[in-house]
C-alpha positions in Angstrom: -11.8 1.3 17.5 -14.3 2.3 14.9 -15.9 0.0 11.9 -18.0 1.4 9.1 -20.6 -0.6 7.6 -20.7 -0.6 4.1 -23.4 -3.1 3.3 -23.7 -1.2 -0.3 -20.2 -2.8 -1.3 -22.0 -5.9 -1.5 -24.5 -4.9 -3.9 -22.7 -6.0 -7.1 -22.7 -9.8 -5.6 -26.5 -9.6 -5.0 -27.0 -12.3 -7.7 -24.0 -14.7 -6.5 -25.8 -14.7 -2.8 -29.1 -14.9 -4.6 -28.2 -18.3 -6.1 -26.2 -19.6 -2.8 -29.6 -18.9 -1.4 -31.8 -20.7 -4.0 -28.8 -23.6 -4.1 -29.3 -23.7 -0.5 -33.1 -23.8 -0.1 -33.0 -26.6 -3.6 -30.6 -28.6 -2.1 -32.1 -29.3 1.5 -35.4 -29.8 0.0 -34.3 -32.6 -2.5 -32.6 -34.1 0.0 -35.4 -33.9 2.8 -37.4 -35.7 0.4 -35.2 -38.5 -0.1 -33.6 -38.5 3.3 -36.8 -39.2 5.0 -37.5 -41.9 2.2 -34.4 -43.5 2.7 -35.3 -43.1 6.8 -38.7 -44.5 6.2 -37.6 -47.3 4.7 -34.5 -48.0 7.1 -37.2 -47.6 10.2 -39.4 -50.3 8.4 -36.7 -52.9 8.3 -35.5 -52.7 11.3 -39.1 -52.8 12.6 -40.8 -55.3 10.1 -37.9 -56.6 8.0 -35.7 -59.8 8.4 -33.0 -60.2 10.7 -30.0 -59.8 8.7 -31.8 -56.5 6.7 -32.2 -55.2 9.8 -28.6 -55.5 11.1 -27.5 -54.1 7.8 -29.2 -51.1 8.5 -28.0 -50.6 12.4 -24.7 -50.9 10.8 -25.5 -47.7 8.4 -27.1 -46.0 11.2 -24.0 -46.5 13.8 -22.0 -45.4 10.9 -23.1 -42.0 10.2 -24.3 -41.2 13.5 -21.1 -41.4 15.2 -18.8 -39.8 12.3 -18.6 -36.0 11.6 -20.6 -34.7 8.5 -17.8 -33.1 6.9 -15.5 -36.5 7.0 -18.9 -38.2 5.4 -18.8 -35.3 2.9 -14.9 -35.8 1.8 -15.0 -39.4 1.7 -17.9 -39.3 -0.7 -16.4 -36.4 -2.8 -12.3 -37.1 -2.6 -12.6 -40.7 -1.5 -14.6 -42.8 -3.9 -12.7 -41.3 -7.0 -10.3 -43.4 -5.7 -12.8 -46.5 -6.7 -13.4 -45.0 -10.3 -16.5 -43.0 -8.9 -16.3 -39.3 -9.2 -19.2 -37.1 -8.6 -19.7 -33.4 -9.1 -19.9 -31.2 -6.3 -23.7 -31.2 -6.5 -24.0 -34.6 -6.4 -21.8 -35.1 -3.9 -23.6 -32.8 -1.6 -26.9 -34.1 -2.0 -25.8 -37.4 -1.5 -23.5 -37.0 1.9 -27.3 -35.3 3.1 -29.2 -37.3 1.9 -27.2 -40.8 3.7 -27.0 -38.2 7.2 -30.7 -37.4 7.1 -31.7 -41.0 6.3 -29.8 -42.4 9.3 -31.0 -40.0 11.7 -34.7 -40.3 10.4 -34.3 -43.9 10.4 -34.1 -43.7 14.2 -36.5 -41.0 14.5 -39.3 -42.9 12.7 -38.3 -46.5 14.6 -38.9 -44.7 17.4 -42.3 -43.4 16.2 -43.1 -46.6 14.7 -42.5 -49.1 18.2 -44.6 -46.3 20.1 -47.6 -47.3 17.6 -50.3 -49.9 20.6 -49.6 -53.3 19.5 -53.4 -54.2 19.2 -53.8 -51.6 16.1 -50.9 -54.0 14.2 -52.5 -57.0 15.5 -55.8 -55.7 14.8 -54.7 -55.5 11.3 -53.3 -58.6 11.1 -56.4 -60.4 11.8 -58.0 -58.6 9.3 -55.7 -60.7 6.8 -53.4 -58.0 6.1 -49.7 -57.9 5.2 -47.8 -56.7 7.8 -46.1 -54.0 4.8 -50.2 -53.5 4.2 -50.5 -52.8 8.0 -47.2 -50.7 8.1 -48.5 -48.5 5.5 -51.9 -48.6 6.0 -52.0 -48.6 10.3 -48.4 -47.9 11.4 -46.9 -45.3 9.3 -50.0 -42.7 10.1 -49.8 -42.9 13.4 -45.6 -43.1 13.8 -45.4 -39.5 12.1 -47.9 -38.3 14.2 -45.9 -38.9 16.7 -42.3 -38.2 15.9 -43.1 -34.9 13.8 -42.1 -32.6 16.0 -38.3 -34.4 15.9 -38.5 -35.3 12.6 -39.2 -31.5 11.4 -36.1 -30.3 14.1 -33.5 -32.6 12.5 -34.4 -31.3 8.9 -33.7 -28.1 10.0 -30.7 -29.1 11.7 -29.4 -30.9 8.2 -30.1 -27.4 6.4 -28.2 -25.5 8.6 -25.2 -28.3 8.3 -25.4 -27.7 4.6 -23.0 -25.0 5.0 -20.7 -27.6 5.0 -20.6 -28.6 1.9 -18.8 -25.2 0.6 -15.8 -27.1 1.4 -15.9 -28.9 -1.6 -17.3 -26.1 -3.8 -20.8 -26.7 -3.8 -22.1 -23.3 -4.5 -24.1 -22.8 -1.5 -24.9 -19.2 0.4 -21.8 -20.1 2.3 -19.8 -20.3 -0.6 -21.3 -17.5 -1.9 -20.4 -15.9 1.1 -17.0 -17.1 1.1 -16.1 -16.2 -2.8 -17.8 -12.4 -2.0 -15.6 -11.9 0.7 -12.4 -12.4 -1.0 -13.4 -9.4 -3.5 -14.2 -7.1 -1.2 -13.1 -7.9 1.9 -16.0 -6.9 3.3 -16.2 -9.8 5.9 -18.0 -8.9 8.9 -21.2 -7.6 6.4 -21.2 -10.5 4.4 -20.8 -12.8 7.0 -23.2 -11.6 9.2 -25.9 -10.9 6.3 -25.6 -14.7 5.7 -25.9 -15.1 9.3 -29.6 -13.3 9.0 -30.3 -15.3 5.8 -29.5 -18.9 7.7 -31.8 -17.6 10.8 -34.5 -16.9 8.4 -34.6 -19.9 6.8 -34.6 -21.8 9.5 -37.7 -20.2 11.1 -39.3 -19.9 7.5 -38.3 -23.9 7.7 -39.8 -24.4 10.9 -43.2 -22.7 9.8 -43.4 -24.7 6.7 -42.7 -27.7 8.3 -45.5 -27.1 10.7 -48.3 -25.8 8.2 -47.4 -29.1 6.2 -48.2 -31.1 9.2 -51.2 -29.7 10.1 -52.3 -30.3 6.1 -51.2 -34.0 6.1 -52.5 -34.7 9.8 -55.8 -33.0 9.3 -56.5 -34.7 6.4 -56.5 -38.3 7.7 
């Protein structure tokens, strides 16, 4: 058995995987952004919030962490039409990561956050502070120091996952992928080009990641 690579036949699609790419790298960073927010947030209720607030949000976190991605992604995208609310595929995909991300940060950064000593919140406290004032101020510092590592591996994890969300047409490198195999048939060099592109952002993810939080840590 002998295969040819013709990685030149994919040449006239360089701008379709160019934008898949670009999609890609735009939507997990949007998403990062307010997944972690959404996280932050869902770690300080369940920490420092009222009872019921925080049993909302163990509810949300149970949820997504113990259903598949993709059946998040179809029930956002060809579910709620059903209730009157369609969303493009863009929104739709930012939105099913966004939701993911913030339930898995939200345990990430609880985690972070109960590790904090429990004389630095006192110790804030008695200084007449709120306790949101000592959660931003005391807590929040110190619980990303910790859970950074974790926190930077399940971003990466939700950008490689984002390949997902092709299956509802959001044009993403894998649906780039996916529509420039179908006009040439050139599968096993697209594919595996794609392949490389996905490993590179995720150790181009990773480095980021980490020069970021030697930036933010160093500076407080």
């Amino acid at each position: 058995m002998s295969y040819k690579l013709q990685f030149a036949e994919l040449l006239p699609y360089w701008s379709v995987l160019l934008y898949g790419l670009v999609f890609t790298i735009v939507l997990t960073i949007v998403s990062t952004v307010a997944g972690v927010a959404v996280g932050t947030a869902g770690a300080a209720a369940r920490t420092f919030g009222p009872g019921w607030l925080g049993r909302i949000v163990a509810v949300y976190v149970e949820l997504i962490r113990n259903t598949p991605f993709i059946v998040q992604l179809f029930f956002i995208f060809f579910g709620l039409p059903a209730l009157g609310l369609k969303l493009s595929e863009t929104t739709a995909a930012f939105l099913a990561m966004v939701i993911n991300l913030g339930a898995y940060s939200t345990e990430i950064i609880r985690a972070g956050i109960e590790a904090v000593p429990k004389g630095h919140i006192e110790a804030g406290l008695s200084l007449a502070m709120t306790k949101w004032e000592v959660l931003r101020h005391v807590v929040l510092n110190q619980a990303f120091r910790k859970i950074y590592p974790a926190l930077s591996s399940q971003i990466i994890i939700v950008m490689l996952g984002s390949a997902v969300v092709s299956q509802i047409s959001a044009e993403d490198l894998t649906y780039a992928a996916n529509y420039v195999a179908s006009r040439n048939f050139r599968n096993f060099e697209v594919y595996l080009l794609v392949a490389l592109a996905y490993l590179a952002l995720a150790m181009l993810t990773r480095s980021a990641l980490r020069a970021l939080g030697r930036v933010i840590f160093k500076a407080r």
